[in-house]
N, C-alpha and C positions, 0 to 999 in steps of 0.2 A: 534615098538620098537625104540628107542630113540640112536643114535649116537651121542660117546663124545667122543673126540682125541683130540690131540695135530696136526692138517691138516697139517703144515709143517713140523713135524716131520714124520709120515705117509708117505707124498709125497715124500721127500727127500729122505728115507730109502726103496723106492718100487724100487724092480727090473724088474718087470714086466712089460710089453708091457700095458696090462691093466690089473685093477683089478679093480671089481665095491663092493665099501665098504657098501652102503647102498642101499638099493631102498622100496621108499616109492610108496603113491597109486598114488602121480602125478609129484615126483622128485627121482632120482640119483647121487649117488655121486663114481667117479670112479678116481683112480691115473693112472697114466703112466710115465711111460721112453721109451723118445724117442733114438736112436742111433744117434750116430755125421753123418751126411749126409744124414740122413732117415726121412719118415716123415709120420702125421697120416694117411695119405692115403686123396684121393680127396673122397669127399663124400656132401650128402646134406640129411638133414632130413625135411621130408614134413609136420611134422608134433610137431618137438621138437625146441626150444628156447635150444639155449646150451651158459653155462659161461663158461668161461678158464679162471683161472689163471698160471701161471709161477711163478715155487716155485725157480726153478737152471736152468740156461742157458741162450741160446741165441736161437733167430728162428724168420722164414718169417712167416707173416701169408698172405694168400691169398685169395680172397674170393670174389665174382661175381655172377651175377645172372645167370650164365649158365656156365657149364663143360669147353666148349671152350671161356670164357669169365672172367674170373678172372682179371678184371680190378683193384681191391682195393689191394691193397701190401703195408704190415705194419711189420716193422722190431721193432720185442719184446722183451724184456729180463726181467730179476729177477725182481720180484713183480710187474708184467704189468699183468694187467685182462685185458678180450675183452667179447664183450656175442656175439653169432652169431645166429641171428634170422630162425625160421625154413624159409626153403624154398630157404635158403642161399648154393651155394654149395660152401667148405672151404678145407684147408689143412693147415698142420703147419709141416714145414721144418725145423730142425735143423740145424741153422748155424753155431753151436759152435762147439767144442773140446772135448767136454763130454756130458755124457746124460742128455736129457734135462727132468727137473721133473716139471711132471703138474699134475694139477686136475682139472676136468670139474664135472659139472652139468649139466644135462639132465633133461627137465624138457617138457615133462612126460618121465619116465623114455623109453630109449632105449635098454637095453641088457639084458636077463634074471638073475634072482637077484642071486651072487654067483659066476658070471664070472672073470674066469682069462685066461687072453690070456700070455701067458709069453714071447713069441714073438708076431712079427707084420705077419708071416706067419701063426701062431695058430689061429690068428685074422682074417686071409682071407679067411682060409678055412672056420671059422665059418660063416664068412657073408657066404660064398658062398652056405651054405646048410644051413641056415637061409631063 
């Protein structure tokens, strides 16, 4: 099935932690808002290529070849894309004053298709029994 939005209107209007709008057989597509001081969590996929862009706000992005190694630090804001290669372990901190609205691609897709995490704790339990 075929996805057709208006993405920055979508992004902008999400209140959710995540929510994953489509998932195909080798891409997803997911919003977020993040809270002023919070961020996506440190993580690394072994096996996915992920885009981000930044629809509102401001944020760190972070990102290294190893958990204790986040050497690359790049300070983002509205309309700044980045893609972060699988293998990459990354985070993105909000540095602004209000929530920060993003949408990424996952490419193959990573969360089962239909997910909404409406917080970032909804979001850790599920990894955690994932």
């Amino acid at each position: 099935m075929v996805w057709a939005d208006n993405i920055e209107d979508v992004t902008e209007d999400n209140k959710t932690f995540r929510t994953v709008l489509w998932t195909g057989a080798h891409s997803q597509l997911t919003v977020m808002s993040i809270e002023p001081g919070d961020d996506v969590g440190l993580e690394v996929h072994p096996d996915n290529d992920q885009f981000f862009r930044i629809e509102e706000g401001r944020a760190q992005l972070k990102t290294g070849p190893a958990r204790e190694n986040l050497s690359d630090v790049v300070d983002v804001k509205d309309d700044w894309a980045f893609i972060v290669p699988a293998g990459t372990w990354h985070n993105i901190v909000n540095t602004g004053d209000k929530p920060q609205k993003l949408y990424t691609l996952y490419s193959p897709a990573d969360h089962p298709a239909g997910t909404v995490h409406k917080t970032k704790a909804d979001a850790v339990a599920a990894e955690a029994a994932h």
